[in-house]
C-alpha positions as CSV (number, residue, x, y, z in Angstrom):
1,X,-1.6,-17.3,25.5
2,X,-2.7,-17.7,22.0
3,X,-1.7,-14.6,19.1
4,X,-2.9,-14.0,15.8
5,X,-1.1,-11.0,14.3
6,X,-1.0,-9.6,10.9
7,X,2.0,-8.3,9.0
8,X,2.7,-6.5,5.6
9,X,5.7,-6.8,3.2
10,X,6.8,-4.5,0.2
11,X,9.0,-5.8,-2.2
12,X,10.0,-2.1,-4.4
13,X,12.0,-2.4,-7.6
14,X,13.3,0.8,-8.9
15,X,14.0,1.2,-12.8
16,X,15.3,4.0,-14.7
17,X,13.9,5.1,-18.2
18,X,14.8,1.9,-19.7
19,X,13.7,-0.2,-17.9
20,X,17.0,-1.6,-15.8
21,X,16.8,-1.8,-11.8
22,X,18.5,0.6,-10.3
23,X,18.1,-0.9,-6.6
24,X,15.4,-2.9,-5.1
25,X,14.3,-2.8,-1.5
26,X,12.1,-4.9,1.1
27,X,10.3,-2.8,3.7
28,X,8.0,-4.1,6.2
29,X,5.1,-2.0,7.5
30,X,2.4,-2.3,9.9
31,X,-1.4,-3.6,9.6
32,X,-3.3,-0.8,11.4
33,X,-6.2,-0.6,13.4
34,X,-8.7,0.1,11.0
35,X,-7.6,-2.5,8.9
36,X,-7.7,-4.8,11.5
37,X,-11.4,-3.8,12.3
38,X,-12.0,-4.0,9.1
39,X,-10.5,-8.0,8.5
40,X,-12.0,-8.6,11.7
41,X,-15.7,-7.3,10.9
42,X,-15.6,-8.6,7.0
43,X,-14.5,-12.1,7.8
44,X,-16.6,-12.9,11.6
45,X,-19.6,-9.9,11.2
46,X,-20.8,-9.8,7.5
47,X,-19.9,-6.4,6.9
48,X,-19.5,-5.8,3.2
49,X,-16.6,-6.8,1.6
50,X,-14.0,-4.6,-0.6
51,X,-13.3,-6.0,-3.7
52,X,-10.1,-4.1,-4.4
53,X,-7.6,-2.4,-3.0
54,X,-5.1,0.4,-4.2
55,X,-2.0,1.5,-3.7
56,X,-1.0,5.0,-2.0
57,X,2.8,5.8,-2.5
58,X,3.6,9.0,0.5
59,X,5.4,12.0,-0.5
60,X,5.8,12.6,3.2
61,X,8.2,11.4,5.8
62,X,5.5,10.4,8.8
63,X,6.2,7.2,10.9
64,X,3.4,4.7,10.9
65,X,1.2,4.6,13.6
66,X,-1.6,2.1,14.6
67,X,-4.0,4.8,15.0
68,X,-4.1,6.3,11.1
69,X,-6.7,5.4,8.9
70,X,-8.1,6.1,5.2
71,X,-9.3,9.7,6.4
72,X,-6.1,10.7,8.5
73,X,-3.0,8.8,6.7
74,X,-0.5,10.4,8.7
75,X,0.8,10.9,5.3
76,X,0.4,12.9,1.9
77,X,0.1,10.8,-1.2
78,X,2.0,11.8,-4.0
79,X,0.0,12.2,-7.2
80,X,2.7,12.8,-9.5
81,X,2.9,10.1,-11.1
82,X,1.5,8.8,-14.9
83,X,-0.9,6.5,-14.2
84,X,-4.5,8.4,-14.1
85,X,-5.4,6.6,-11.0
86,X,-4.4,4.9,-8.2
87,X,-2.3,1.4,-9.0
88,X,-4.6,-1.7,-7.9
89,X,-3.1,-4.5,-5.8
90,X,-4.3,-7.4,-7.8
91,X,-4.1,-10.0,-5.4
92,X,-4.0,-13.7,-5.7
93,X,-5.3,-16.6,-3.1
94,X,-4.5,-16.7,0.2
95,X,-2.2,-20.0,1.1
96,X,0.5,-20.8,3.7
97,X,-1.2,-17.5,5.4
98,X,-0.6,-15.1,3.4
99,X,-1.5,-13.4,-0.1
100,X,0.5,-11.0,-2.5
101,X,-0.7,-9.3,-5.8
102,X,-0.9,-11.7,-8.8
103,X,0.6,-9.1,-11.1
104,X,3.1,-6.4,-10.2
105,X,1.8,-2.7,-9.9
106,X,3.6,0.0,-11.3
107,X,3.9,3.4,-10.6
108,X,6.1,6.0,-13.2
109,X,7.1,9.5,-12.3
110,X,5.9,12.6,-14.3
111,X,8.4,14.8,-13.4
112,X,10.9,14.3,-10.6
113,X,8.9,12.4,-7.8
114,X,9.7,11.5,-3.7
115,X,8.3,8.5,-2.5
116,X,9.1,7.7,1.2
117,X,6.5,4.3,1.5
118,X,3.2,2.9,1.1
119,X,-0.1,2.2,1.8
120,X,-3.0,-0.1,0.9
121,X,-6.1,1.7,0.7
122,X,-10.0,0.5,-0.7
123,X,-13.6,0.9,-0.4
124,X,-15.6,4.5,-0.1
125,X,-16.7,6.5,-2.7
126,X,-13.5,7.3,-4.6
127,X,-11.4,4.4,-3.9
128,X,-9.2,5.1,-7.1
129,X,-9.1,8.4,-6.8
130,X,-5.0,9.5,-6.4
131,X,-4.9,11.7,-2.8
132,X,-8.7,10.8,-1.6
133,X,-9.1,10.9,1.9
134,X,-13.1,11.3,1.9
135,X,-15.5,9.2,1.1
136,X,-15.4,6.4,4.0
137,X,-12.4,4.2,2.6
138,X,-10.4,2.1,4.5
139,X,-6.6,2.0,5.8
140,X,-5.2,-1.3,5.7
141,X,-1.7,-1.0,6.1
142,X,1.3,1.8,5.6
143,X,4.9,1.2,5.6
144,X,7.7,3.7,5.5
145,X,11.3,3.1,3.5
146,X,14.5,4.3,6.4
147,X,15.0,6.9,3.6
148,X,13.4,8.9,1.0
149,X,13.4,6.8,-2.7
150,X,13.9,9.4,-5.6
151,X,12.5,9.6,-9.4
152,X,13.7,11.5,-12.3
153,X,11.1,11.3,-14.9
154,X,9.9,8.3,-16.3
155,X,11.8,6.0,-14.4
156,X,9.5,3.2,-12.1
157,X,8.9,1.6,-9.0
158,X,7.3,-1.9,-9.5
159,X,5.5,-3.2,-6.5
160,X,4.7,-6.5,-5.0
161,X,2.9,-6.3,-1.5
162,X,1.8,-9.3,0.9
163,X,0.5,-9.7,3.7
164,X,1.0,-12.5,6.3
165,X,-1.0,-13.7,9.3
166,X,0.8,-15.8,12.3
167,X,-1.2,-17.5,14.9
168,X,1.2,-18.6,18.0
């Protein structure tokens, strides 16, 4: 029987006030159903594309589950952060099946900050908008780290995401 199955990597640098890396980490996490639907329907149905994508770092500790979309993460999104909106993933071109953002996001804590993982999130009527869960976005992927990842203020996590598709 033939597969095709999707799968998402984080690559997360953490950096203190200066700038050096205090530890890096690779997680993977899981395409979910909506974004699923959503690849599916863009690519073979001519429904409207999304043009970019952002990234939702989760203050909470929830496990991923296929079922959670833009409107019920599973998750909270932490907000306390600098940056006035959401981080884009800037992606590059798909090739060797898979694509990863061109340029690094960064996110850099206001205050002391808990970030247990990620998501991808785009399209609606607030796409940028930090904590949005209205509007009609969409879920593409989440991914949890096996602990909680710490901030003191100022310090960074740089983000490099891909995703991968397999056909066996």
């Amino acid at each position: 029987m033939n597969k095709i199955g999707f799968k998402g990597k984080w690559e997360v640098v953490h950096c203190d006030v200066e700038g050096v890396e205090i530890d890096k980490e690779i997680i993977d996490n899981m395409v979910v159903n909506e974004g699923i639907n959503y690849m599916l329907g863009a690519a073979l149905h001519g429904d409207t594309p999304i043009s970019a994508w952002y990234i939702a770092p989760w203050s909470t500790n929830t496990a991923v589950a296929a079922t959670q979309t833009y409107a019920a993460p599973g998750n909270t999104e932490a907000t306390g952060y600098n940056e006035a909106v959401r981080q884009e993933w800037t992606e590059g071109a798909a090739a060797a099946q898979s694509i990863t953002n061109s340029v690094q996001a960064t996110i850099t804590a206001t205050g002391a900050l808990s970030i247990y993982g990620f998501g991808i999130v785009g399209g609606g009527s607030a796409p940028t908008t930090k904590g949005n869960v209205a509007g009609g976005g969409k879920l593409l992927s989440s991914g949890m780290f096996a602990g909680v990842k710490t901030l003191a203020a100022g310090e960074t996590i740089k983000l490099t995401y891909t995703l991968s598709g397999t056909s066996s």
